[in-house]
N, C-alpha and C positions, 0 to 999 in steps of 0.2 A: 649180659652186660648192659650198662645203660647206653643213650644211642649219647653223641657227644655234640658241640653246633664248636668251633676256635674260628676269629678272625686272626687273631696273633699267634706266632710263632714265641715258644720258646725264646727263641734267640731275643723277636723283636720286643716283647713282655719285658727283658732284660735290658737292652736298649731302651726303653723308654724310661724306663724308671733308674738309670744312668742319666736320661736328660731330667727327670722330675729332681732331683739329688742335686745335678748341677743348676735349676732354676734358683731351689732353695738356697745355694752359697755363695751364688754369683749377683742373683735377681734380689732375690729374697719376698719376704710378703710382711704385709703391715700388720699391725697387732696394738690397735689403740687400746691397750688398758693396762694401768699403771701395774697391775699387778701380775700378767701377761707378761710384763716387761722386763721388770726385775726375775722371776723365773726362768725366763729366759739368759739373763744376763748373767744371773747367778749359775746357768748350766756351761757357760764358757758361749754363748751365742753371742754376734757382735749386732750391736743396736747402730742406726745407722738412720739419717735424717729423721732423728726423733722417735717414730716407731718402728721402723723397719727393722724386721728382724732378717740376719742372714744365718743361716743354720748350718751346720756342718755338717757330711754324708755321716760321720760317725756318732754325731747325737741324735740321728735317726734312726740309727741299725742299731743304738740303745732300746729306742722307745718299741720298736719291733721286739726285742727279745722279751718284754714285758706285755707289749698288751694282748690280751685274752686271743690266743686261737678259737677254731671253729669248734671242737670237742667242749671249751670252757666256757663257753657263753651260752646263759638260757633267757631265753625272754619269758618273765617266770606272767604265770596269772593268779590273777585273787584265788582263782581257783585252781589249783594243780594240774587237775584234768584239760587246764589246756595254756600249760607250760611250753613254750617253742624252743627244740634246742637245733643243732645245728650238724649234729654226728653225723644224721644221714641228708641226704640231699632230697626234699620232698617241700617243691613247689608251693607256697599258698600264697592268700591274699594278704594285703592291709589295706585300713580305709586309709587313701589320703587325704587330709586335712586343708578345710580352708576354704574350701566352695561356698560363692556367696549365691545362690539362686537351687531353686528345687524343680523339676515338675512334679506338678502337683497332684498325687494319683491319683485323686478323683474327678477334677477338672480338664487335666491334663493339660494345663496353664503352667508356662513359668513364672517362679513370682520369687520374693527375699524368703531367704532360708531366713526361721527362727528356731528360738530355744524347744519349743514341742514337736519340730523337723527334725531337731539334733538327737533327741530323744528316743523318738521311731526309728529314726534312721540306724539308731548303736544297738539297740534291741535286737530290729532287724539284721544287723553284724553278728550280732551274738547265736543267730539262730545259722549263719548262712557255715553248713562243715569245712570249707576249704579256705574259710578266713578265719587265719590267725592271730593278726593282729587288729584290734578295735581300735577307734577315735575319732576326731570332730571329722567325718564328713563334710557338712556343714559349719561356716563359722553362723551363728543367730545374729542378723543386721539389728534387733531390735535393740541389742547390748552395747553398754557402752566399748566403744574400740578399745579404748585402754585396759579394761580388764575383760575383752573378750577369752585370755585363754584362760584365767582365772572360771568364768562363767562355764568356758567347755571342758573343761577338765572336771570340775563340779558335776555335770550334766552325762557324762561319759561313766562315773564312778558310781551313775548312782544307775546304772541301766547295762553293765555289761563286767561279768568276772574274768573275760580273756582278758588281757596283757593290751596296752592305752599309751602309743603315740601322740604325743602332740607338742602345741607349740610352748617355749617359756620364757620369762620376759625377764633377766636382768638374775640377779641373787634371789633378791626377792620373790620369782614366781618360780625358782626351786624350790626355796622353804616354805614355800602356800601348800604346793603340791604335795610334798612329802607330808606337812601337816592334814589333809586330804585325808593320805592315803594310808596314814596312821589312823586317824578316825574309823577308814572303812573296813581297814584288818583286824584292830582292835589294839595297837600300837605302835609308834616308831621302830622301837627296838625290832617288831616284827614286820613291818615296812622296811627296813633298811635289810634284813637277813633275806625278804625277797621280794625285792619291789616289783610291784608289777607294773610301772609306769618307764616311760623311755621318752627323752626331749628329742627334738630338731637341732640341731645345730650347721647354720648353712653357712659356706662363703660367700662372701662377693666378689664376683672373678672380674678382672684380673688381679689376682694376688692381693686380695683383703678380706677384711673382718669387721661388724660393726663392734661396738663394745658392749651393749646388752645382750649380745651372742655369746661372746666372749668372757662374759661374769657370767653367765647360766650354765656356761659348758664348765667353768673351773668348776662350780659348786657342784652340779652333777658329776665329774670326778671326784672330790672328796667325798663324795657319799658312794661311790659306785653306782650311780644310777644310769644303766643304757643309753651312751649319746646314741641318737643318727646320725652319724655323720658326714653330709652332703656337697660337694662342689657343682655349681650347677650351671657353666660357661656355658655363652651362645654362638654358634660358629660363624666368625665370621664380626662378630660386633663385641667379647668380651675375651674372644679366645683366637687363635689362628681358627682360618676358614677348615682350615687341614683335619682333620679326624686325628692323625699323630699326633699334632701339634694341638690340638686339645685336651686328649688324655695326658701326653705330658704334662699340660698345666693342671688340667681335674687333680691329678694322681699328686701333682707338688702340694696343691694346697691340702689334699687331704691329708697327704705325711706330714705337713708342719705344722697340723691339728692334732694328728694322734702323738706325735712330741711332745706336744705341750700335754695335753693329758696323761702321757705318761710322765713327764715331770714332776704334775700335782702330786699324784698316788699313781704308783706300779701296778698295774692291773686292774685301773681302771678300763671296763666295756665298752668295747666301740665298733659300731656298727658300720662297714664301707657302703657309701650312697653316693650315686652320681644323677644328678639333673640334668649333664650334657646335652644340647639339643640343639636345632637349627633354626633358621629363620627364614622362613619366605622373603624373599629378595624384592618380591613383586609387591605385596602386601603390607610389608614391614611386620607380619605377623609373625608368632613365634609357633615353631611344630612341636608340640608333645609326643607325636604318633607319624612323621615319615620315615622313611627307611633307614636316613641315616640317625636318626634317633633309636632306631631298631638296633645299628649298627655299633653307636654310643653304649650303648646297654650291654653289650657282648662284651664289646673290647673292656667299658671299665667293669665289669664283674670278673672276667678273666686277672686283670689288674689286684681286684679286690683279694681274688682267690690264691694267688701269685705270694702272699702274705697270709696263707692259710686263716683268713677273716672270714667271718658272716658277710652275705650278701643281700640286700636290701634295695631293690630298682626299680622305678616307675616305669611300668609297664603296660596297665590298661588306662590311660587318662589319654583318651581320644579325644582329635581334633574335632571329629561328628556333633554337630549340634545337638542331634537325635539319636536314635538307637535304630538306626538305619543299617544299606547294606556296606557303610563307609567305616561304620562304626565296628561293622562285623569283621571287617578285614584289616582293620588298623589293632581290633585284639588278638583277632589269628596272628597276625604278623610279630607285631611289636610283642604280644604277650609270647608267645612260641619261643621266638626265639632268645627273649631274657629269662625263660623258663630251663633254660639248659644252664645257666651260671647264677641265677639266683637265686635266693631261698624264700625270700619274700617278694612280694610285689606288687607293688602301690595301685589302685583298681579304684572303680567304681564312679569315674569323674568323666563328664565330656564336658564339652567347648573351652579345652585347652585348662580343664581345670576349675572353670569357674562353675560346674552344675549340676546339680547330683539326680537323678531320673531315681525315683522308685526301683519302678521294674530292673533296672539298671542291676541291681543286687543280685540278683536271680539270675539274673543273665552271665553275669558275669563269675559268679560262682559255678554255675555250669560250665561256664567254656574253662573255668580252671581244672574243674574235677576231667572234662574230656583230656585236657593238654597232660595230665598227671599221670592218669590212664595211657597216652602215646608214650611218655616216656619213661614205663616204669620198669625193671630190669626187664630182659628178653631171657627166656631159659630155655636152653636148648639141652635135652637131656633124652632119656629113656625115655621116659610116660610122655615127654612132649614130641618128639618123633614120632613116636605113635606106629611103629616098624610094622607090632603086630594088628594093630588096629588096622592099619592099611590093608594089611592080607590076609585079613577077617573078611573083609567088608567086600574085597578084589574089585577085580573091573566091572561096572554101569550099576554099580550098587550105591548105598545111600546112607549115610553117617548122621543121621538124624535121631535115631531113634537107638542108638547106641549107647552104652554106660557109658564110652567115654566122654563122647559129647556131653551126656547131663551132668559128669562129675567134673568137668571143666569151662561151661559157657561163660557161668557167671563170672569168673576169674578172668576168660578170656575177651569175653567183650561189654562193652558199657551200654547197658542199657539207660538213656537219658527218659527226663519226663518232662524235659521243658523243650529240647529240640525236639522236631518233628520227624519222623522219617517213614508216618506212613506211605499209601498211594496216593492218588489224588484223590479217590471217587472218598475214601475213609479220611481227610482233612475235610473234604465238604462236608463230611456230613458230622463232623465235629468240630462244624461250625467257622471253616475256611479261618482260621486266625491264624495272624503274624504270630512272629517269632515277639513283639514288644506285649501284644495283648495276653498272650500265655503267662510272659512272666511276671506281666502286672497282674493279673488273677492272683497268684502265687502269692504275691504280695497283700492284696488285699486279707486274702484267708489266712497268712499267718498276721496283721496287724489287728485280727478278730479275735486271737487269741488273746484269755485272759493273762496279763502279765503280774506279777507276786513279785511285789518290792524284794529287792536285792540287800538294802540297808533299811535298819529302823529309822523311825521317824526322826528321831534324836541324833542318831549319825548324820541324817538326810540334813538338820537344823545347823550341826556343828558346821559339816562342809557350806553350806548356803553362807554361814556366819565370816568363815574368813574371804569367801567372795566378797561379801558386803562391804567388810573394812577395809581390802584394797582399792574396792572401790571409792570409798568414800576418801581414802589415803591420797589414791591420784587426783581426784576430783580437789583436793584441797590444795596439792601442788600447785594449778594451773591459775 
């Protein structure tokens, strides 16, 4: 069996989402957009000071019977070969998005992420096994803000065939994308049968919504395309200090998201995400990586799970500035223990999000392939009892050089190439290096590697082209 991590109890999991139910009908949550509105109001939902929607526990336990369980949902890729479905429960990465600063693998300077950062960096995804999910690492500071996702979603399409989270801005930067990602399949009709792109869609807690979130999420339900969909309270300044009292509220606002997308279209894809997290009292700073963010991560994946849904949680985006020994223990920690309820998880970022390390890739792909390795079934049977082997071998004898040993090591234990584990006198003499220097080697030798466009030059021109008119679109608004 697999080993299991619960901070909730049955009972409590049900209790809480009893109080999420009564948030929703007593509290309710805001929903600025006219058409948000009407859907709602048209489902028997009462509007209240304008946009406030109050929802009924029974036009929730609708939108549940509709939206895609974990069997039904794949997060498809351009390429097949790396399709992510959700049957069985096996841990990987995603990049998450957004990081404005790089160190820089040659210099080893931090400095602004650009468009040829974003580049490497998705390549570099595309190569690392235990990342599933690709996208903007990096946003490029060189790009205008207003169609920065325009720019990375461009940038991302043309450098990796895994399956492409990111951000989108309004109706309009669903139908950029989708036109994209027709271009790079080779049409809509076969973009929409399997898209391999998935948006953001995040709240603003406590119990709101902007409305260029709110148009992107409609459109990507009517097309079926993969929300994320994220509530991301701060204990204590957007949510109750209480860990209960924040899941209750994460989990309200993410059911009167998945209502409304069930509204749009029945079986519309939706992915459960929580940002929950805490805040240094002291600092005013926000933690991505302390315990009770460790903690956050269990309880709403359990939550998520609770609704037999995909699970999708940031779990390696360390507070560590560097790839230190803080860094090390914030991903054993945090990543470990969201590794038992989630299926995805958000990686590859330190300083709370803002900066993406090379080496960092490497690293952090290792420590996933180890965590997958800890927890992958346990079999206790004949051949692994090993009855007769034992009393083969009898007492002050040596299992070394044994068939069974050699027809089982490599199954049984992981051999890494980026942790270290020889002695000490054999790290001297290969050259006494850190755990950061190894994986930036690693790095360097696969960014050596020739890379062979993904898209013709023509597709490459189409996509660049409808970046260009958004942007020149926004730039003409203002």
């Amino acid at each position: 069996m697999k080993p299991q991590v619960q901070f909730l109890s049955t009972e409590e999991i049900q209790s809480i989402h009893e109080s999420s139910l009564n948030i929703l009908s007593q509290t309710g949550m805001r929903f600025p957009a006219k058409e948000a509105l009407e859907i709602f109001e048209n489902a028997g939902a009462r509007i209240v000071d304008k946009d406030v929607v109050k929802i009924d526990a029974t036009l929730v336990a609708e939108a549940l019977k509709t939206v895609p369980k974990r069997k039904d949902v794949v997060l498809y890729g351009r390429d097949p070969k790396h399709d992510k479905n959700f049957v069985d429960h096996l841990p990987s990465l995603a990049c998450m998005t957004m990081a404005t600063s790089v160190m820089d693998p040659f210099t080893l300077e931090k400095r602004s992420a650009t468009d040829d950062d974003l580049a490497k960096l998705t390549r570099l995804a595309d190569q690392m096994e235990c990342v599933a999910v690709n996208g903007g690492l990096v946003t490029p500071q060189e790009v205008p803000g207003a169609t920065n996702d325009w720019s990375t979603w461009a940038t991302c399409m043309k450098n990796t065939t895994k399956h492409i989270t990111g951000g989108v801005y309004g109706y309009r930067g669903v139908l950029d994308a989708i036109e994209m990602g027709a271009l790079a399949c080779g049409s809509k009709e076969k973009f929409l049968e399997r898209p391999f792109i998935s948006g953001w869609v995040l709240t603003i807690p406590p119990l709101d919504m902007d409305t260029a979130s709110l148009e992107a999420m409609i459109e990507m339900n009517r097309n079926k395309i993969p929300i994320m969909l994220s509530s991301g309270p701060i204990l204590g300044t957007t949510s109750p200090v209480t860990i209960a009292g924040t899941v209750a509220q994460a989990h309200a606002e993410i059911l009167a998201c998945i209502t409304l997308s069930q509204l749009v279209n029945p079986g519309a894809p939706v992915v459960y995400t929580s940002f929950a997290r805490g805040m240094n009292m002291k600092t005013s700073n926000i933690s991505m990586a302390g315990p009770e963010f460790a903690v956050l991560k269990v309880c709403m994946g359990q939550m998520g799970l609770s609704l037999d849904m995909p699970i999708r949680m940031p779990s390696m985006l360390r507070d560590s500035k560097v790839l230190d020994a803080q860094a090390g223990f914030e991903t054993g920690m945090v990543g470990t223990l969201s590794s038992f309820v989630s299926d995805i998880m958000d990686s590859m970022q330190l300083d709370t999000d803002m900066v993406v390390d090379y080496a960092d890739l490497v690293f952090c792909n290792e420590s996933m392939a180890s965590i997958r390795h800890a927890l992958r079934d346990l079999d206790v049977n004949e051949s692994t009892l090993a009855l007769d082997v034992i009393d083969e071998i009898g007492p002050a004898g040596n299992f070394l050089g044994h068939k069974h040993t050699f027809k089982n090591f490599r199954k049984e234990l992981l051999h890494s190439d980026v942790f270290d584990h020889n002695n000490w006198e054999r790290w001297e003499q290969n050259g006494s290096k850190d755990i950061h220097e190894i994986a930036l080697e690693k790095v360097r030798l696969l960014m050596e590697k020739e890379h062979e466009p993904l898209l013709s030059k023509e597709v490459e021109a189409g996509i660049d082209a409808i970046v260009d008119a958004a942007t020149r679109d926004m730039a003409e608004k203002k």
